[in-house]
C-alpha positions as CSV (number, residue, x, y, z in Angstrom):
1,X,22.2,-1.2,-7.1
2,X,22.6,-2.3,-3.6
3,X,20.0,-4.5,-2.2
4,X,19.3,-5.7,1.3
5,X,17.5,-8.7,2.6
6,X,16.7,-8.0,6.1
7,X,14.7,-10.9,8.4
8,X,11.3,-9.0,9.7
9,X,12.4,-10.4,13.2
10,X,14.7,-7.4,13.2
11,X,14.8,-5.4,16.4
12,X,13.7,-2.1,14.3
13,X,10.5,-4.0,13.2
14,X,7.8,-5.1,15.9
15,X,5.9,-7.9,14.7
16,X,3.1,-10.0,15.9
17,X,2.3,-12.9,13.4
18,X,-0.9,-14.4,14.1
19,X,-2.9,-14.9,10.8
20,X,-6.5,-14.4,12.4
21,X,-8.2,-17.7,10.7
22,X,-6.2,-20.0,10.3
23,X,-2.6,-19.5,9.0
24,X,0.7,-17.8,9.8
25,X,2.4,-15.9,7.4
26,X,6.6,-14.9,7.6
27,X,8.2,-13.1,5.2
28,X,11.6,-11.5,4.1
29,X,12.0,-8.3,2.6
30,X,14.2,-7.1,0.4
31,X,14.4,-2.9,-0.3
32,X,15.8,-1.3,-3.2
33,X,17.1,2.2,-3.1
34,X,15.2,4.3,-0.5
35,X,14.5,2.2,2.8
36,X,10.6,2.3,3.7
37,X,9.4,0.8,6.7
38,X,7.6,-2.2,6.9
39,X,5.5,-3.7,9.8
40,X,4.0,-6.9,9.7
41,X,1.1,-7.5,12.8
42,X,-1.9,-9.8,13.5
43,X,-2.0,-10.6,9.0
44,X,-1.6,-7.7,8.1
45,X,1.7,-5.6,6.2
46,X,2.0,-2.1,5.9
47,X,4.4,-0.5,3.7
48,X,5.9,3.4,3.5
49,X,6.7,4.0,-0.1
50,X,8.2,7.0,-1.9
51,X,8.6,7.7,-5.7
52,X,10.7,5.9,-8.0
53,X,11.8,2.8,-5.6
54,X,11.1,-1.0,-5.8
55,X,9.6,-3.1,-2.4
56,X,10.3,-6.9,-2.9
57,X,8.6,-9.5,-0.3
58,X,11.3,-11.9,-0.8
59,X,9.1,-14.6,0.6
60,X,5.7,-15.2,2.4
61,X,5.1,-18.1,3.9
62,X,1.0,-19.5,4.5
63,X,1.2,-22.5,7.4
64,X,-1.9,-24.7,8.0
65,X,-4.4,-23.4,5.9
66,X,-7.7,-24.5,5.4
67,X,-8.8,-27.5,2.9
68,X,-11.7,-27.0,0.9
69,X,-13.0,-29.4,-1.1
70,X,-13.0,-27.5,-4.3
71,X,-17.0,-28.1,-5.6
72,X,-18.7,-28.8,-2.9
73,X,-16.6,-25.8,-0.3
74,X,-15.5,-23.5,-2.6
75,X,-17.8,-23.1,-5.8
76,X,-21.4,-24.5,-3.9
77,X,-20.3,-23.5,-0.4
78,X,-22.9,-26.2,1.0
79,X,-22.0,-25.4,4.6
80,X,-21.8,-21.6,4.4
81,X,-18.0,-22.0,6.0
82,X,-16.0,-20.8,3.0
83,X,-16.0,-17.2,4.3
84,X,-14.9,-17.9,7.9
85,X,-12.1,-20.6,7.2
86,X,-10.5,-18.0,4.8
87,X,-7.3,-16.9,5.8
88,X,-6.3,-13.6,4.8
89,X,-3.6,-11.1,4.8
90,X,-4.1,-7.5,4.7
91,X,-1.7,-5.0,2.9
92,X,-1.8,-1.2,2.8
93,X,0.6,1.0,0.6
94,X,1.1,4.6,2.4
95,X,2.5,7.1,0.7
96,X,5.6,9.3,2.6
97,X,4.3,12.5,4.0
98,X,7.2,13.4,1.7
99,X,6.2,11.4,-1.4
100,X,5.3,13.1,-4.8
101,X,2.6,11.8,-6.6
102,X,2.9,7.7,-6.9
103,X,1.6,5.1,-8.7
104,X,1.8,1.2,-7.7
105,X,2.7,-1.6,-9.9
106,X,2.0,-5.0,-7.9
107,X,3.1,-8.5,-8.6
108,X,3.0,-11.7,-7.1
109,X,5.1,-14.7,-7.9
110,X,4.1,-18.4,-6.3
111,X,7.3,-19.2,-5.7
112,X,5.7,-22.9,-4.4
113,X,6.5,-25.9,-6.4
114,X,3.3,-27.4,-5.1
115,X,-0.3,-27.6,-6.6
116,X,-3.2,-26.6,-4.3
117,X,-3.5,-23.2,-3.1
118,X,-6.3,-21.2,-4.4
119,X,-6.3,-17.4,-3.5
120,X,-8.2,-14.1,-4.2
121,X,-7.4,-10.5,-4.6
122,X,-9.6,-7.6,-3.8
123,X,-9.3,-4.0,-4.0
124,X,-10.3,-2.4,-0.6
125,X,-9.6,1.3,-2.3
126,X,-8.0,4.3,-1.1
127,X,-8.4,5.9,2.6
128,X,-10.4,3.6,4.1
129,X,-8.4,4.3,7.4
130,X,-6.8,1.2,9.9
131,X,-9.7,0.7,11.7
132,X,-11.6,-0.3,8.0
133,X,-13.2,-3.8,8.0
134,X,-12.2,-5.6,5.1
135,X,-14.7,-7.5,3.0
136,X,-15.2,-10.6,3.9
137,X,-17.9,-11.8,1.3
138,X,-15.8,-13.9,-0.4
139,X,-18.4,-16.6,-2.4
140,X,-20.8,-14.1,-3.3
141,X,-18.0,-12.3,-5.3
142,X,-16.8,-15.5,-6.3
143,X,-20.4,-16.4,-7.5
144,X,-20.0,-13.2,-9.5
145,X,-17.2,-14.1,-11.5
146,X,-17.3,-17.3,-11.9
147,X,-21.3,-17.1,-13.4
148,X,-21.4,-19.6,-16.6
149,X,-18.7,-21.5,-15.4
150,X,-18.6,-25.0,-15.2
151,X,-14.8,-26.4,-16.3
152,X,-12.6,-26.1,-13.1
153,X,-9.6,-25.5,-15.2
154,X,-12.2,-22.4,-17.0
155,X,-13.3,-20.9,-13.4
156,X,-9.4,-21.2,-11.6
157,X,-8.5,-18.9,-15.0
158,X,-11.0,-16.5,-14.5
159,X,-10.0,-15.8,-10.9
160,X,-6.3,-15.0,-11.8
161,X,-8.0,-12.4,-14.4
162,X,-10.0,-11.0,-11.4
163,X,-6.7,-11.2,-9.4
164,X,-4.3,-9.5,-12.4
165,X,-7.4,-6.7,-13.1
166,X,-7.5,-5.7,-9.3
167,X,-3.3,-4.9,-9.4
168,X,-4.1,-3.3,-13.1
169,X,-6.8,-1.3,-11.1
170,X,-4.4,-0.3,-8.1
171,X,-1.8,0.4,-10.7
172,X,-3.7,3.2,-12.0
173,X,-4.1,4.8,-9.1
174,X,-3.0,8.4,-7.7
175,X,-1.4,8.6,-4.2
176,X,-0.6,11.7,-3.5
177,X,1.7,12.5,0.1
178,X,0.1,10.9,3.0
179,X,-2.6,8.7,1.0
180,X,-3.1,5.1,1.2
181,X,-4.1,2.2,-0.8
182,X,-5.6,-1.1,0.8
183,X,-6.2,-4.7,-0.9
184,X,-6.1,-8.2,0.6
185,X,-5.3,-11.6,-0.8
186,X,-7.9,-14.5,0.2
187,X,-5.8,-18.1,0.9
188,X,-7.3,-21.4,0.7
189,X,-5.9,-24.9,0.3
190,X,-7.3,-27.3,-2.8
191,X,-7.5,-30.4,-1.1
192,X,-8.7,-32.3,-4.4
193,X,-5.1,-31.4,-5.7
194,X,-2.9,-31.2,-2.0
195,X,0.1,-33.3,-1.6
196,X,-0.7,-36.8,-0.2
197,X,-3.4,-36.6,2.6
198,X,-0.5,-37.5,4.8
199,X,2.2,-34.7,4.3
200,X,-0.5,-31.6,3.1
201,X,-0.9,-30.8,6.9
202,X,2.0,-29.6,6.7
203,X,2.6,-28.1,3.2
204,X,4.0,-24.4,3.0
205,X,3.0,-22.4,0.5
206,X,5.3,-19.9,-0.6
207,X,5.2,-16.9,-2.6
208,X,7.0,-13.5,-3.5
209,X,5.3,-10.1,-3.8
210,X,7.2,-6.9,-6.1
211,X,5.4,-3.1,-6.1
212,X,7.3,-0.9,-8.1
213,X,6.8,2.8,-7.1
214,X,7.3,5.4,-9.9
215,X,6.3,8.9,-10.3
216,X,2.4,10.1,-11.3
217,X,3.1,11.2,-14.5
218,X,5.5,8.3,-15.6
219,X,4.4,5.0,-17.0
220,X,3.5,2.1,-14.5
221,X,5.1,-1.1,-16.8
């Protein structure tokens, strides 16, 4: 099968990277069998899909995010900052006006060899419509799930099952022609495990994103 990397600076594709607080995201894509477009502006990425088709993000790239230092920032949020320094990317999944009935399987892949970036995943839900604030209450939904918690290496676990049951969520939902699905992923640099003090200004964090589009009544594996 014929596959296509294509740089999103392409003159078919406006886009106007400016990841609202505080990092920049680029990206590659990759298309496999039918060719959906895909616009990337001001953190967000929105994607056209159609049955039976796979959508790789060859590679997204966060710049200059926000340090937190990990217990005092992110798990007691002493300054009440962790919600604003957040640097987040939207992404909605439309269904073609000549789709079947789809379902979504997601996957992300850190494609960094680097420890230190911490990230979130939640499910906005379907229809919300593009002028739909996204949540933005990011420790109190933390708090949530990471209740009982005390062993960093515990609580950084139980936020990639958070992150893996939101996609198993979006993966068992029904979008039928014209209907779209919205989540967003929550960035924030470790700096009690960055690179040296030095060089993690200017660290890139890299990773790869795969949705796999197949048919309502098939199975989403």
């Amino acid at each position: 099968m014929r596959r296509k990397k294509v740089k999103i600076t392409s003159l078919l594709i406006l886009i106007i990277l400016a990841m609202s607080i505080p990092s920049v995201v680029y990206a590659w894509m990759t298309y496999v069998e039918e060719k959906s477009l895909v616009t990337i502006t001001a953190g967000e990425i929105a994607i056209t899909t159609f049955a039976n088709e796979q959508i790789t993000i060859d590679q997204i790239d966060l710049i200059d995010l926000a340090y937190v230092d990990y217990q005092n920032d992110f798990i007691l949020d002493q300054y009440n900052t962790l919600d604003i320094i957040a640097s987040k990317l939207r992404i909605d999944i439309l269904a073609s006006e000549q789709s079947v009935s789809i379902k979504h399987k997601i996957e992300l892949i850190d494609n960094s060899s680097q420890d230190g970036l911490i990230y979130f995943v939640i499910y906005e839900g379907l229809n919300v419509g593009e002028a739909y604030s996204l949540q933005t209450d990011y420790h109190s939904q933390l708090s949530v799930i990471l209740s009982g918690l005390t062993n960093k290496i515990d609580q950084l676990a139980a936020i990639e099952t958070h992150n893996q049951a939101m996609f198993d969520q979006m993966a068992t939902e029904t979008l039928n022609a014209g209907d779209m699905m919205t989540f967003q992923i929550v960035f924030w640099g470790d700096h009690d495990v960055a690179p040296d003090p030095m060089v993690f200004i200017d660290q890139i964090y890299s990773f790869s994103m795969i949705i796999d589009v197949v048919n309502s009544k098939g199975e989403v594996t």
